[in-house]
N, C-alpha and C positions, 0 to 999 in steps of 0.2 A: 352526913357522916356522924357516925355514933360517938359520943363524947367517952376518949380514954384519956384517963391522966396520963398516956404518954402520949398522945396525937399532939403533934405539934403545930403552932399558928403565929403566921408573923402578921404585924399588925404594920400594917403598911397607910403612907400620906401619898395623898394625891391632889392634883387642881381640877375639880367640877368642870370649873370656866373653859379652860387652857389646857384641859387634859396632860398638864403636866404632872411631874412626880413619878408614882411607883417606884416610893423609897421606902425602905424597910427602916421604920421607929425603932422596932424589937424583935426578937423571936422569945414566942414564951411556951413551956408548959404547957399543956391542958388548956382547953376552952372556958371554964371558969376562971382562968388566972388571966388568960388573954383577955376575956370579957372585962374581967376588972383593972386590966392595966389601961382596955382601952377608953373605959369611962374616965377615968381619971385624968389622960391624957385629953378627950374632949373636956374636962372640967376647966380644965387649964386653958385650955385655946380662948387668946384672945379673942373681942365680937370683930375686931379690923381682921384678922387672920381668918375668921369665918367670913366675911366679907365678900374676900378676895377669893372664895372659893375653895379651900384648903379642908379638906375631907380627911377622914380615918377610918379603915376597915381592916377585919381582919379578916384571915383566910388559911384553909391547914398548909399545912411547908412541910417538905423533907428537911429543912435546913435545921443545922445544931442550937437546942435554946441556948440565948445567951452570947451566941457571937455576934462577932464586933460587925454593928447596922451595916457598914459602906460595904466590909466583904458580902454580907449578906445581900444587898441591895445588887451589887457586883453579879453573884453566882445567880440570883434569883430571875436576874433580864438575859444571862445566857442560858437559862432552863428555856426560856420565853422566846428566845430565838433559835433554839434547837429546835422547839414544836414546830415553831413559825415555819422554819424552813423545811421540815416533813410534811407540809400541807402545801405544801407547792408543787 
């Protein structure tokens, strides 16, 4: 995907281990701004929190930059279970 200041990316935590997570951190901006939120947020990650498997990635989103993680985290697993259930 070609990088436009308005393509949006949320940068979402996951467990490696446990395949838990796919929680939405953020929705940001642009792939430069996402890219730079999400170094910083691995700068931050403790080595026990890396440990334990707790990963960050980002990924583009239709969802609004800037809204609040949980609705986002929310809307973004019924996008994932609309698909889901069209492949069946």
């Amino acid at each position: 995907m070609p990088d436009k200041p308005t393509t949006t990316f949320a940068i979402v935590r996951f467990n490696a281990r446990t395949y838990d997570g796919g929680v939405v951190i953020a929705v940001i901006k642009g792939r430069a701004n996402a890219e730079l939120n999400l170094a910083e947020i691995q700068g931050l990650q403790e080595t026990g929190d890396w440990s334990a498997g707790w990963r960050y990635f980002i990924e583009p989103s239709d969802l609004t930059p800037g809204m609040d993680p949980q609705e986002a985290t929310r809307v973004r697993q019924a996008l994932f279970e609309r698909r889901e259930s069209k492949h069946r």
